[in-house]
Backbone as ProteinMPNN parsed JSONL, in Angstrom:
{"seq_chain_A": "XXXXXXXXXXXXXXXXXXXXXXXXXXXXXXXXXXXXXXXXXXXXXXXXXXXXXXXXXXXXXXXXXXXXXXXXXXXXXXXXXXXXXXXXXXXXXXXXXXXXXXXXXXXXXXXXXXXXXXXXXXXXXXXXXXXXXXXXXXXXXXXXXXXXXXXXXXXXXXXXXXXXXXXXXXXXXXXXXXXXXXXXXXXXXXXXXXXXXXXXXXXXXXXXXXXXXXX", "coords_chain_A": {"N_chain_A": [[89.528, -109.356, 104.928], [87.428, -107.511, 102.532], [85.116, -107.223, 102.002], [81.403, -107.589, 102.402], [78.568, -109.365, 103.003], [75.486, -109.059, 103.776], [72.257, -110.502, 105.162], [69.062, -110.18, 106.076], [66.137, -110.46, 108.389], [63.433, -108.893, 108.47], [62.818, -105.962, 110.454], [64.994, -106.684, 112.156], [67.217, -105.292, 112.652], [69.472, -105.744, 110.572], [69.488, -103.839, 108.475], [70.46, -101.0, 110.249], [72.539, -102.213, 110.952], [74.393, -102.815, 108.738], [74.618, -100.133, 107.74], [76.184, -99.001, 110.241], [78.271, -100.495, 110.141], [79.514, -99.713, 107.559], [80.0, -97.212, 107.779], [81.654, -97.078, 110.234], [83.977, -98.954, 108.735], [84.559, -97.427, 106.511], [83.564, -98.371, 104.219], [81.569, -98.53, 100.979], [78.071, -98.887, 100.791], [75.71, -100.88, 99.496], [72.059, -101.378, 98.55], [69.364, -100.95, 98.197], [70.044, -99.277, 95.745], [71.462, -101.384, 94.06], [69.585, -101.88, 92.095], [69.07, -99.38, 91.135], [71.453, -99.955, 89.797], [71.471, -101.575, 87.953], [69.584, -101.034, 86.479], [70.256, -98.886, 84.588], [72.659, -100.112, 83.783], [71.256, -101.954, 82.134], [69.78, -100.628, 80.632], [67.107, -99.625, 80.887], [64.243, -99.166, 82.834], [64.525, -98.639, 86.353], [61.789, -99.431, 87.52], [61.3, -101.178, 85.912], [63.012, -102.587, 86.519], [62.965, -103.288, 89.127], [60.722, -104.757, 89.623], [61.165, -107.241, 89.708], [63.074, -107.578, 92.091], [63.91, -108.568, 95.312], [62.297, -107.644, 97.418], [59.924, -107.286, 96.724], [59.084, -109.713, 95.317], [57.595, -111.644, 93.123], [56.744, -114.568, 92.523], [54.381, -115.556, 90.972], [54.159, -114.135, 88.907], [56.709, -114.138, 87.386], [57.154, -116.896, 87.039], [54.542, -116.886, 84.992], [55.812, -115.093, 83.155], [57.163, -116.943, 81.982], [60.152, -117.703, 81.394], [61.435, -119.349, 83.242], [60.653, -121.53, 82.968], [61.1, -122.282, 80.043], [64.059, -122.497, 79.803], [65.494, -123.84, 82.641], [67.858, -124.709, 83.449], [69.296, -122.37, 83.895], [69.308, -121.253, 85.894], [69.508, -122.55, 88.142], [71.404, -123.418, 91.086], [74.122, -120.785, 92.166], [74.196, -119.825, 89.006], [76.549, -118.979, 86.548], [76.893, -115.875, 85.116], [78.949, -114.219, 82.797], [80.484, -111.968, 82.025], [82.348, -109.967, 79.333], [82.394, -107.75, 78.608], [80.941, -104.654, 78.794], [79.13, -104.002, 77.244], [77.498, -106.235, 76.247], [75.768, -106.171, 78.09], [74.057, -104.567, 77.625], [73.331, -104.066, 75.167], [70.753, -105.178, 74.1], [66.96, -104.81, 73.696], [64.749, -102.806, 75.648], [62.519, -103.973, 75.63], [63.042, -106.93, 75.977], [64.054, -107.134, 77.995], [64.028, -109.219, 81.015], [63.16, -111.415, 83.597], [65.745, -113.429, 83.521], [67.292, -111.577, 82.418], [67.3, -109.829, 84.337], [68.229, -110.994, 86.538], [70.772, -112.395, 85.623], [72.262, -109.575, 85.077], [72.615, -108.591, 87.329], [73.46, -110.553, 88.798], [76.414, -110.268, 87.361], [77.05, -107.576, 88.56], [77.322, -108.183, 91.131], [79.808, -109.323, 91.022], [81.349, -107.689, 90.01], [81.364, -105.52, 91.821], [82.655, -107.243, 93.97], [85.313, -107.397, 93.201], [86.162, -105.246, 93.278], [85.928, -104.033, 95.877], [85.932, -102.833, 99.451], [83.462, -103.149, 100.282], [79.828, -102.94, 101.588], [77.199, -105.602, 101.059], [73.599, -105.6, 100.945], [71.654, -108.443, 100.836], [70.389, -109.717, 98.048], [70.945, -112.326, 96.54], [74.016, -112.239, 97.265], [75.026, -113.338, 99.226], [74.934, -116.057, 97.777], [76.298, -115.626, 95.581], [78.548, -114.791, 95.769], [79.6, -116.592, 97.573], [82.295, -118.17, 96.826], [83.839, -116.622, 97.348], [86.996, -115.058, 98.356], [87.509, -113.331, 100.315], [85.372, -112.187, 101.465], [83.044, -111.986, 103.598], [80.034, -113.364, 105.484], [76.836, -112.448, 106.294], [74.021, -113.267, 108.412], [71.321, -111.66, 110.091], [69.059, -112.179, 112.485], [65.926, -112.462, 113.983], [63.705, -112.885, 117.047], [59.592, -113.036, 115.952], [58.228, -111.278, 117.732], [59.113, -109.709, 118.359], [60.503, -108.22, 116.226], [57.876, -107.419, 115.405], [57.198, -105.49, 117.731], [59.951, -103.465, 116.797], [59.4, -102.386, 114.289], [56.776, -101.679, 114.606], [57.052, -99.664, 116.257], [58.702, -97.734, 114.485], [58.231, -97.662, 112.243], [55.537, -96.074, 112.504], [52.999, -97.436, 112.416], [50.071, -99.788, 113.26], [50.895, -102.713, 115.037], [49.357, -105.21, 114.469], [49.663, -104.27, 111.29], [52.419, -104.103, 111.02], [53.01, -106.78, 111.168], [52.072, -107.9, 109.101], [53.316, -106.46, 107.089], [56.217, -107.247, 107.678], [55.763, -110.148, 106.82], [55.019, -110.296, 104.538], [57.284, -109.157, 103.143], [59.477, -110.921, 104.403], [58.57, -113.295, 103.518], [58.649, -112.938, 100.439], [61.235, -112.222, 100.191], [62.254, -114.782, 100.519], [60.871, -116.441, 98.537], [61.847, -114.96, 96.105], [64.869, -115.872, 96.826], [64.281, -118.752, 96.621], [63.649, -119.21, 93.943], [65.23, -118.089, 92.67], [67.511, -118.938, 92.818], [67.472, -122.007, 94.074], [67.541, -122.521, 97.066], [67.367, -122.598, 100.486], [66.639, -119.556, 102.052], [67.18, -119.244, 104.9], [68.874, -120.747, 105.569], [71.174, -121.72, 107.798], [73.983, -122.735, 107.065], [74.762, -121.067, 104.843], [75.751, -118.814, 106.029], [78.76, -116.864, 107.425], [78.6, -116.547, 110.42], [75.95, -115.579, 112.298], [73.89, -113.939, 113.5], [71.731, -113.251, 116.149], [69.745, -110.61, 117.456], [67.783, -110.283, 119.588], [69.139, -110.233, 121.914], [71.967, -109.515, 121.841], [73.226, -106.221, 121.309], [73.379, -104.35, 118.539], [75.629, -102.233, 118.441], [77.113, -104.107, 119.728], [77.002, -106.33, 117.996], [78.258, -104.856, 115.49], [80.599, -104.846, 116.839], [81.588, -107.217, 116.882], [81.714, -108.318, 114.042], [83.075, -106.359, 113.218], [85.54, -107.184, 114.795], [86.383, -109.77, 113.63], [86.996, -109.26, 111.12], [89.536, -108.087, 111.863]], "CA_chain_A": [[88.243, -109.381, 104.238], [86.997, -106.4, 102.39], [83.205, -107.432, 101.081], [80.41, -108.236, 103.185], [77.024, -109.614, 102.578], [74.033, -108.826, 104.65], [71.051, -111.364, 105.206], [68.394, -109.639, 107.088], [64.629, -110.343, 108.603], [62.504, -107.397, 108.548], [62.893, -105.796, 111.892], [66.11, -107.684, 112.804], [68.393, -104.563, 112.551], [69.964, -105.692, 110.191], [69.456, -102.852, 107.737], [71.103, -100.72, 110.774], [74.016, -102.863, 111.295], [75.009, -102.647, 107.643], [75.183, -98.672, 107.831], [76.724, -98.821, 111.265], [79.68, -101.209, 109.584], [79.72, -98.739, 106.533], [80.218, -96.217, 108.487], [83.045, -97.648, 110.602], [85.183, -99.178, 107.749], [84.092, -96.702, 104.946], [83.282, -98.91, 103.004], [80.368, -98.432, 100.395], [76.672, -99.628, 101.419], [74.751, -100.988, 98.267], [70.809, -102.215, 99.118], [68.384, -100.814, 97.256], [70.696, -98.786, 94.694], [71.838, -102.208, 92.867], [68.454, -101.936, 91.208], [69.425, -98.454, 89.786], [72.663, -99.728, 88.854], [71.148, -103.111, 87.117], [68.778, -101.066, 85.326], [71.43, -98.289, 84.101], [73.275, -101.039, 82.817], [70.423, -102.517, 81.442], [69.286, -99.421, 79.974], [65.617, -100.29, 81.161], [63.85, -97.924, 83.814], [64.449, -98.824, 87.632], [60.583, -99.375, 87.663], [61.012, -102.817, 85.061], [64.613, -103.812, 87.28], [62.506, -103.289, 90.02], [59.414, -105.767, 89.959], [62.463, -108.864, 90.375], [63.83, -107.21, 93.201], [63.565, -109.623, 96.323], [61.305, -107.131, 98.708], [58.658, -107.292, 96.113], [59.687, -110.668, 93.902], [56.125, -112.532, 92.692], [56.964, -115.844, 91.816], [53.349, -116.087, 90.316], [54.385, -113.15, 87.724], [58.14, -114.914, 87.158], [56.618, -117.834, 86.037], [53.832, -116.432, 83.682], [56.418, -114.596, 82.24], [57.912, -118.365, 81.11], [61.328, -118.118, 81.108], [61.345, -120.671, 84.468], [60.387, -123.105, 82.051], [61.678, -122.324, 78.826], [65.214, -122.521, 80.705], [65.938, -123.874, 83.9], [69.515, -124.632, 84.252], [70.221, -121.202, 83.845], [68.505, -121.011, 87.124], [70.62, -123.62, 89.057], [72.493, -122.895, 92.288], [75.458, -120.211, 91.327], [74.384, -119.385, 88.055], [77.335, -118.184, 86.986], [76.845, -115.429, 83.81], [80.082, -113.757, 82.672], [79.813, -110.716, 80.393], [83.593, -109.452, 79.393], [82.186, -106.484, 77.776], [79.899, -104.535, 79.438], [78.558, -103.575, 75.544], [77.022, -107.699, 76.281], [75.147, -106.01, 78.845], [73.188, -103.204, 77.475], [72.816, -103.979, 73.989], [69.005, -105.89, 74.143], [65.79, -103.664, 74.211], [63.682, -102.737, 76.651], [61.247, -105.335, 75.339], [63.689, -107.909, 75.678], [64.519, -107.194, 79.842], [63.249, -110.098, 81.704], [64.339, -112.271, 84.674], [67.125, -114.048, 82.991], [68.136, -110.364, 81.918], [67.586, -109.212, 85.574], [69.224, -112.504, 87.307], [72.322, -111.835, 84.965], [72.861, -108.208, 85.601], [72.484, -108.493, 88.88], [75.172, -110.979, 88.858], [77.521, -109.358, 87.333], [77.4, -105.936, 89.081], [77.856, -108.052, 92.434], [81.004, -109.883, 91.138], [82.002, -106.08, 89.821], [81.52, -104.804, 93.052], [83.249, -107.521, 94.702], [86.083, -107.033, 92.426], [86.399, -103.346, 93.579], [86.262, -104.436, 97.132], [85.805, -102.351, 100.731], [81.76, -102.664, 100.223], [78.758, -103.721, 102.262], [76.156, -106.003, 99.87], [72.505, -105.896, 101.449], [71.246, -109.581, 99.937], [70.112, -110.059, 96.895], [71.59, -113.494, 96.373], [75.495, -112.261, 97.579], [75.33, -114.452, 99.741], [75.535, -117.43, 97.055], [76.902, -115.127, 94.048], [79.975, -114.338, 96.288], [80.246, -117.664, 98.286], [83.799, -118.547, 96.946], [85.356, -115.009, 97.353], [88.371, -115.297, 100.171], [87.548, -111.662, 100.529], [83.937, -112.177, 101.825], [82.213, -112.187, 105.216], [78.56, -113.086, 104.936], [76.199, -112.059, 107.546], [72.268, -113.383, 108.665], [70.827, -111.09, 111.278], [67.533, -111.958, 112.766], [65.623, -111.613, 115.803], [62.095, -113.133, 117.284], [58.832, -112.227, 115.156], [57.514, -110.677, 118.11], [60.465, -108.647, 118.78], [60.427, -107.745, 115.241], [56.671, -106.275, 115.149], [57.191, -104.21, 117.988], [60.181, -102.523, 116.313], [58.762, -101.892, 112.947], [55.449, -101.122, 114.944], [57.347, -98.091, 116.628], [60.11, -97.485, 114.015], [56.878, -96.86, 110.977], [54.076, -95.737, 113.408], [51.82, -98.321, 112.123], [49.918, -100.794, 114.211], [51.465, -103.83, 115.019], [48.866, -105.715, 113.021], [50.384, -103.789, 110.158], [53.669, -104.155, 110.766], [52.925, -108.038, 110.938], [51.364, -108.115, 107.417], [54.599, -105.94, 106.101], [56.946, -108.425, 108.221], [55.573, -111.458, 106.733], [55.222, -109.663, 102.985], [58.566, -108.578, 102.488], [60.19, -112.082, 104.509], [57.8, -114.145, 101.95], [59.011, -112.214, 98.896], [63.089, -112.505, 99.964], [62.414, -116.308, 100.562], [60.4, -116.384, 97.364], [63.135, -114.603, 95.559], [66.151, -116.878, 96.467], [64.849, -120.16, 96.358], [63.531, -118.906, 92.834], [66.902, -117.318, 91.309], [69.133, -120.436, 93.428], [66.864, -123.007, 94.659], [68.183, -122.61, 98.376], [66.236, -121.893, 101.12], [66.929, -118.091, 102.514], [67.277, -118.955, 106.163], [69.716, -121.825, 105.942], [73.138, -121.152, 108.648], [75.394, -122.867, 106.43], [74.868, -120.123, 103.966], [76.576, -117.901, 106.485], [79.95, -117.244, 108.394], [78.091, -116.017, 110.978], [74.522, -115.768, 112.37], [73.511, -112.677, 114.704], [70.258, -112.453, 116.987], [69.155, -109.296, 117.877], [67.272, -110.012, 120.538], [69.455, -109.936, 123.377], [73.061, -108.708, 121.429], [72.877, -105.302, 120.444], [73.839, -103.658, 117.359], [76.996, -102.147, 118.409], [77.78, -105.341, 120.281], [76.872, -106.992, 116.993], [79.351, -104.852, 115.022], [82.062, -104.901, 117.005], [81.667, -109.093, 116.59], [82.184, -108.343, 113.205], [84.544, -105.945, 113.028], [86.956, -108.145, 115.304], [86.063, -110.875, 112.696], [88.047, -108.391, 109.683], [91.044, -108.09, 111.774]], "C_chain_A": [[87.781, -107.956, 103.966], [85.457, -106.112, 101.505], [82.722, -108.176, 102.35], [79.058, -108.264, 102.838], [76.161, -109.586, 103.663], [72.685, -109.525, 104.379], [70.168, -110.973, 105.758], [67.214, -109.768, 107.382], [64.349, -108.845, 108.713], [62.428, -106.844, 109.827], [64.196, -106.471, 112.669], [67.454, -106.414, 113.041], [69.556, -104.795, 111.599], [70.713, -104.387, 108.722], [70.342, -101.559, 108.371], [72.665, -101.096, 111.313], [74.154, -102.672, 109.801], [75.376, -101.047, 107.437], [76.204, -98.632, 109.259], [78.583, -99.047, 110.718], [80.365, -100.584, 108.359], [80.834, -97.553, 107.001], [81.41, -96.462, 109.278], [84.387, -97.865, 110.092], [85.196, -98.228, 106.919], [83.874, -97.149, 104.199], [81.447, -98.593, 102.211], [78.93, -99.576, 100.125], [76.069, -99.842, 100.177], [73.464, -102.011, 98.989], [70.304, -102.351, 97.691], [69.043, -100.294, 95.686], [71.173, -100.179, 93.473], [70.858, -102.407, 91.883], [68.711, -101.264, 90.092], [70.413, -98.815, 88.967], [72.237, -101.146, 87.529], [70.661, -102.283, 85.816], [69.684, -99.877, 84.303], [72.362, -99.102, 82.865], [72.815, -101.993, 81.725], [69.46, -101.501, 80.343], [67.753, -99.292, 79.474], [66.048, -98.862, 82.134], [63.877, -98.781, 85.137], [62.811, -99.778, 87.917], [60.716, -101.163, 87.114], [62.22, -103.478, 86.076], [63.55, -104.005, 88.345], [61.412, -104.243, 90.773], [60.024, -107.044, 89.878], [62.92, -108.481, 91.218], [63.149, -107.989, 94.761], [62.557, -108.944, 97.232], [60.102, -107.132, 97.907], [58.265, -108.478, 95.381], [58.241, -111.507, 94.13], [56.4, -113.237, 91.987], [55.726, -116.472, 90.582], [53.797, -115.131, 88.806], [55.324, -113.872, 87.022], [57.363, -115.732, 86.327], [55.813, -117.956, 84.943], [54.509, -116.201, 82.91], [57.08, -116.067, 81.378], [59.17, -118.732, 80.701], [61.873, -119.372, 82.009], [61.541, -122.051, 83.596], [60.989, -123.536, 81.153], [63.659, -122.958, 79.33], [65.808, -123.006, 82.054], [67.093, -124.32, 84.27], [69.905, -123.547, 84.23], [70.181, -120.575, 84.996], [69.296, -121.974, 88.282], [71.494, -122.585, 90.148], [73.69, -121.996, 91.784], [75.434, -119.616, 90.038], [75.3, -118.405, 87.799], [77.088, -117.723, 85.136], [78.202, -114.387, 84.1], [80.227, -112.837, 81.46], [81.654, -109.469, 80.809], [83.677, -108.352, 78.992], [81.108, -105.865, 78.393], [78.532, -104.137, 78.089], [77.383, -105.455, 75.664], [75.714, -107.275, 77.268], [73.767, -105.333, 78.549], [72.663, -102.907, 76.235], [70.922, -104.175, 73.628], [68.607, -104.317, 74.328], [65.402, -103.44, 75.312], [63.13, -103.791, 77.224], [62.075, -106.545, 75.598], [64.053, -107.873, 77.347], [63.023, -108.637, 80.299], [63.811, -110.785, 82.989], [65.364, -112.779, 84.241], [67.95, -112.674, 82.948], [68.27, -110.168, 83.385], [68.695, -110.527, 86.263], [71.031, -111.672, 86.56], [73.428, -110.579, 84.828], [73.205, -108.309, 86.731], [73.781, -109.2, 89.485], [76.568, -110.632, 88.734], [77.993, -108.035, 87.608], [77.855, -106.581, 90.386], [79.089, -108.334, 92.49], [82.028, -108.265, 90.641], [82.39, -105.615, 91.256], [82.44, -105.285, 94.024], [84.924, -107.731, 94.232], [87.23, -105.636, 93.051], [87.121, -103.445, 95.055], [85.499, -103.08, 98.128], [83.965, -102.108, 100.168], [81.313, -104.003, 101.303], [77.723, -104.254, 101.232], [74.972, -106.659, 100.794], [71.652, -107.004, 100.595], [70.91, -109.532, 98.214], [71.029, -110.96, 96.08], [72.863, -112.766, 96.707], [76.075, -112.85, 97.929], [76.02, -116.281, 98.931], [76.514, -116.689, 96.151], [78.351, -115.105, 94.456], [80.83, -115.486, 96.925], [81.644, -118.383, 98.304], [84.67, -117.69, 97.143], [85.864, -115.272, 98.906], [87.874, -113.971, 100.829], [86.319, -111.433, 100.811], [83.461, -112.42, 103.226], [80.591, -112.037, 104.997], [77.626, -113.186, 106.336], [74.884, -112.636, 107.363], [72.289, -112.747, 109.814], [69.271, -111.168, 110.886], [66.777, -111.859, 114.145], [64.088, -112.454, 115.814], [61.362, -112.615, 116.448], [58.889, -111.112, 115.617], [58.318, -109.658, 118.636], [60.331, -107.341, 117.454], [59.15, -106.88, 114.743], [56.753, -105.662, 115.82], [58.344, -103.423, 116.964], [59.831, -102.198, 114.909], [57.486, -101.394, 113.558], [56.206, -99.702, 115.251], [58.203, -97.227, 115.668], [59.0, -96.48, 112.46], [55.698, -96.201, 110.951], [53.044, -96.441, 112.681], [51.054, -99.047, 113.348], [50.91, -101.982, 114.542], [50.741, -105.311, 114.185], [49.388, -105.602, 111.902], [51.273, -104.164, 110.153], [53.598, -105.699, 111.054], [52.801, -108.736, 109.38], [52.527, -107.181, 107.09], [55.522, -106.759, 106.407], [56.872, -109.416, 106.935], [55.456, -111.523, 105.144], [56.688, -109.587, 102.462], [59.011, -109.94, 103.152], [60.352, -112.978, 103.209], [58.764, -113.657, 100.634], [60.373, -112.652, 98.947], [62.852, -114.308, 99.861], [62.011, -116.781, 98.935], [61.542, -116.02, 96.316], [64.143, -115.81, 95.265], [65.836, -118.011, 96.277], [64.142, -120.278, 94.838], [65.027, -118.777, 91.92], [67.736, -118.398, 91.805], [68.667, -121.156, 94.011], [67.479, -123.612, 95.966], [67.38, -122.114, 99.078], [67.421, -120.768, 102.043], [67.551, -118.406, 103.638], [68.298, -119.977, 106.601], [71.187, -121.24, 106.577], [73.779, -121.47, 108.231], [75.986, -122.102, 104.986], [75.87, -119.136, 104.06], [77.877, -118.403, 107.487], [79.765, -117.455, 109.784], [76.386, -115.401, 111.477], [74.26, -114.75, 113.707], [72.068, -112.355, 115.234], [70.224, -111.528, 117.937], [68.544, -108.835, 119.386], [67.601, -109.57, 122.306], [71.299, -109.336, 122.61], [72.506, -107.095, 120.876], [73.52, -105.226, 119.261], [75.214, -103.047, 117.395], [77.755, -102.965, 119.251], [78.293, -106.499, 118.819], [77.649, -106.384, 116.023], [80.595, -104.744, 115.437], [82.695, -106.193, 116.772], [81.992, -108.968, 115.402], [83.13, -107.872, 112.923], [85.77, -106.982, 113.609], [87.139, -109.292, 114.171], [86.839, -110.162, 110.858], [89.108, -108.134, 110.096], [91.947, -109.354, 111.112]], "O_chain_A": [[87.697, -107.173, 104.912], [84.983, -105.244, 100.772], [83.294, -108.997, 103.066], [78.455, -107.277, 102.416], [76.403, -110.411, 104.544], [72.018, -109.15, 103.414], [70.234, -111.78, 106.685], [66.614, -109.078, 106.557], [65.083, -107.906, 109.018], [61.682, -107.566, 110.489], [64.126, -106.69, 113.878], [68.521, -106.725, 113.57], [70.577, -104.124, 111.754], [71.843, -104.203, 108.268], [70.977, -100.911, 107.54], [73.557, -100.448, 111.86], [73.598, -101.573, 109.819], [76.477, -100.788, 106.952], [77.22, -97.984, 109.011], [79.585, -98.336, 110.798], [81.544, -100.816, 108.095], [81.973, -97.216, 106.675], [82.377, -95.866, 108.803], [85.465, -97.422, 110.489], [86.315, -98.213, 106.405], [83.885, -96.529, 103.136], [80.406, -98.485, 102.859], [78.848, -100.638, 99.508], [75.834, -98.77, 99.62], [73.651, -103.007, 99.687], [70.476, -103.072, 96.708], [68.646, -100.793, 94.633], [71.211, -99.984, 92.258], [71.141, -103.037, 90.864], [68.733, -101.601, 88.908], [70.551, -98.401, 87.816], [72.803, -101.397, 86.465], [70.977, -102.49, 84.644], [69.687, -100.178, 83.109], [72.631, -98.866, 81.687], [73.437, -102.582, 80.842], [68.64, -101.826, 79.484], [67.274, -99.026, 78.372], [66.999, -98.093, 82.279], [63.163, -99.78, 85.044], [62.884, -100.82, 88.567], [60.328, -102.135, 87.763], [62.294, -104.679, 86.333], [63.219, -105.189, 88.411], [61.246, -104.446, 91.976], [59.27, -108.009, 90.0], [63.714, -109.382, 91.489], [61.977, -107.855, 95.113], [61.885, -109.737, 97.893], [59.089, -106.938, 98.579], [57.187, -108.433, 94.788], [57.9, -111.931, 95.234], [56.43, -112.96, 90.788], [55.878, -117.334, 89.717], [53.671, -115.662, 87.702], [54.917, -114.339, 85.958], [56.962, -115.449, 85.197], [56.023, -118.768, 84.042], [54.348, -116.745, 81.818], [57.399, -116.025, 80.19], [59.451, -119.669, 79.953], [62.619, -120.237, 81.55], [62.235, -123.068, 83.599], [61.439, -124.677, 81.06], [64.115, -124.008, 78.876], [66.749, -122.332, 82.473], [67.374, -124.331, 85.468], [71.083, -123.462, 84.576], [70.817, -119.55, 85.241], [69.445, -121.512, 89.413], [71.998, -121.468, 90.027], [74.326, -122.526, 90.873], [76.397, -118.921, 89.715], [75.28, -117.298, 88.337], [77.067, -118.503, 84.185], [78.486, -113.885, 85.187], [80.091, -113.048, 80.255], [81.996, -108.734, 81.736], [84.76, -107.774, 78.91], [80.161, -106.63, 78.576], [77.311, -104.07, 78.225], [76.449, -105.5, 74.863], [74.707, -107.983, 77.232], [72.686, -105.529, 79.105], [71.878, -101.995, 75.976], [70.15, -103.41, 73.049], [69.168, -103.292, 74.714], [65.941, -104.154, 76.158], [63.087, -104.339, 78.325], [61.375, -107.488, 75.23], [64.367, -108.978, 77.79], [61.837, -108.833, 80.036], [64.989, -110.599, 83.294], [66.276, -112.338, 84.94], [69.105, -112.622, 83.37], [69.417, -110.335, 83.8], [69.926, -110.565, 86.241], [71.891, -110.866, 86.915], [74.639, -110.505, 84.619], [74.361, -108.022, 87.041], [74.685, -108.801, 90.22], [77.513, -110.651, 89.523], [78.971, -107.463, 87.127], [78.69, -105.924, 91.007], [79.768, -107.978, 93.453], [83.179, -107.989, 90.98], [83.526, -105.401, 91.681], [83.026, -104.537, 94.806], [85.686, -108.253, 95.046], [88.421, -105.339, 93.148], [88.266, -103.141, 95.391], [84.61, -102.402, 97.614], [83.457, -101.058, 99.774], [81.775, -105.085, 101.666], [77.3, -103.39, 100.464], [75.067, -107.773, 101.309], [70.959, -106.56, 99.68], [71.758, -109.121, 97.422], [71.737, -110.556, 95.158], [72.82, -112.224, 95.603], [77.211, -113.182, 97.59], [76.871, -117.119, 99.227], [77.61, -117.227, 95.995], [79.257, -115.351, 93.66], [82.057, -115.578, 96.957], [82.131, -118.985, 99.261], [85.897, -117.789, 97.147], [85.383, -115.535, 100.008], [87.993, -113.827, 102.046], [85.942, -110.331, 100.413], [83.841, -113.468, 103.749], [79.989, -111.064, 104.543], [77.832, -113.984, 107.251], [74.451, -112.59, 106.212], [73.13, -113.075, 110.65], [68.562, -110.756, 109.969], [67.114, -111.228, 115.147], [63.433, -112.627, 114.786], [61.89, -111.676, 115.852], [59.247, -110.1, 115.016], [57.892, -108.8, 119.41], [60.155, -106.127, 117.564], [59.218, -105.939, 113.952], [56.486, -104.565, 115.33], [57.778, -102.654, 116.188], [60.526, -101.219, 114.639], [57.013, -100.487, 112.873], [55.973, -98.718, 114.55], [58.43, -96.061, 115.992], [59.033, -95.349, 111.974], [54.998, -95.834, 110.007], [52.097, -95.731, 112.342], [51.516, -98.822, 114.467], [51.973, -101.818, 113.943], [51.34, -106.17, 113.539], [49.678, -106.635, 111.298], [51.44, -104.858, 109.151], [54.784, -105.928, 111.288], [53.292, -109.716, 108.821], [52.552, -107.616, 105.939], [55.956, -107.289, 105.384], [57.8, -109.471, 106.128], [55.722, -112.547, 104.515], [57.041, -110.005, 101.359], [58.993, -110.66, 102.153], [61.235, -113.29, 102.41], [59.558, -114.416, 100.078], [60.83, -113.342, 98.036], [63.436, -114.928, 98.972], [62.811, -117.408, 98.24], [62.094, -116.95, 95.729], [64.325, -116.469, 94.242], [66.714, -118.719, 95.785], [64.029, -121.435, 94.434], [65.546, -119.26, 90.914], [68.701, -118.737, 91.121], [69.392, -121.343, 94.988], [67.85, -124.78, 96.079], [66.61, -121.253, 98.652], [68.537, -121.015, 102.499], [68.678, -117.913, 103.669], [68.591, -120.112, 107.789], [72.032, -120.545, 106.013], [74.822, -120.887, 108.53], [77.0, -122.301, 104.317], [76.584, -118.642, 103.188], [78.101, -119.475, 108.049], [80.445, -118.26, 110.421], [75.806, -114.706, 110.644], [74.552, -115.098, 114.85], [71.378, -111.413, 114.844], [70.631, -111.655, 119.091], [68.642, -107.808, 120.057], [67.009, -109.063, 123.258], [71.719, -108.454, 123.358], [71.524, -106.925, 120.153], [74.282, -106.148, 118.971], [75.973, -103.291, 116.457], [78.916, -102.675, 119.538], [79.321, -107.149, 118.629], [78.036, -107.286, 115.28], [81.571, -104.581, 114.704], [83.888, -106.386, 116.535], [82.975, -109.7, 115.292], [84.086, -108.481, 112.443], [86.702, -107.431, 112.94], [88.304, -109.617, 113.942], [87.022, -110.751, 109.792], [89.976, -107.881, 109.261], [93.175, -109.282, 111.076]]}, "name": "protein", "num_of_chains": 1, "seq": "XXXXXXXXXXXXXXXXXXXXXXXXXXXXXXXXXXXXXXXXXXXXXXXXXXXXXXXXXXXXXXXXXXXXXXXXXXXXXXXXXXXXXXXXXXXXXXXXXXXXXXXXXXXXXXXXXXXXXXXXXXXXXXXXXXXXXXXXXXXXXXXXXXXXXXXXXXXXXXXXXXXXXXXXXXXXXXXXXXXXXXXXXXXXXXXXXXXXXXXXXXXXXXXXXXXXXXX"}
């Protein structure tokens, strides 16, 4: 196996276990960067890829915008878009980027990537987009809330109030996200190969479980 997908609660370490496993195999870490590369390819500004991106995704916006409606099988479990030219990709305007545009990039940079191979893919649907690749290991790491507000309480120096209301913001939004773009719910175990809590495994307990799991 030389692709892996990363599922992660907010505070779960999982964001640390995906560099840890980077770092180990060499393989290349994509999170936040698939934004730049969506919008690159989309030849939009980071800023427009960016307001569909699962840590922020507003289902109330999505739907105003009206493509939900206008369209919804394109929205179905797997949507699978297939662009043999990347010239299919980048032609449209600006004015013309929307969720369907984002959904569809997004797609096809992960099946690119998983194409390429030796990478880590921090969610944003991989989990389903990739689900038939032989060459895939898909990860959920999560951990107690209350586990999870202390370390984001000490990790951002916020309160723990705070780091409850960012917790429960950014969860919301990824859940929001996927069962938007693949009408699946986020937290389901038969999504993954593998299911890692935090709370009492560590992190380099928790990648060596994986690594043994790529021999």
């Amino acid at each position: 196996m030389n692709i892996i997908t990363i599922s992660r609660e907010m505070g779960s370490g999982g964001t640390v276990l995906g560099r840890l496993l980077a770092r180990k195999l060499g393989f290349a870490l994509i999170d936040k960067e698939l934004i730049l590369r969506a919008a690159q390819k989309a030849r939009v500004s980071e800023r427009i890829v960016g307001r569909y991106d699962q840590e922020v995704f507003n289902k109330a916006y999505a739907v105003l915008e009206g493509i939900f409606a206008a369209n919804p099988p394109f929205f179905a479990p797997l949507a699978l878009v297939h662009f043999p030219q990347d010239e299919r990709i980048s032609s449209r305007s600006v004015s013309s980027f929307n969720q369907e545009r984002y959904l569809a990039v997004t797609q096809y940079l992960l099946r690119h990537l998983a194409r390429r191979g030796n990478v880590i893919v921090m969610g944003r649907g991989s989990q389903l987009v990739l689900a038939g690749h032989k060459k895939a290991l898909h990860l959920r790491v999560i951990a107690p809330f209350g586990i999870r507000v202390k370390r984001v309480s000490r990790c951002q120096g916020i309160s723990e109030d705070e780091a409850k209301r960012l917790i429960r913001r950014r969860d919301q939004a990824c859940a929001r996200y996927f069962k938007h773009f693949y009408r699946r719910d986020w937290s389901d175990p038969l999504l993954y190969d593998l299911v890692i809590n935090t709370e009492r495994l560590s992190l380099s307990s928790a990648g060596a479980m994986v690594l043994s799991r790529l021999e």
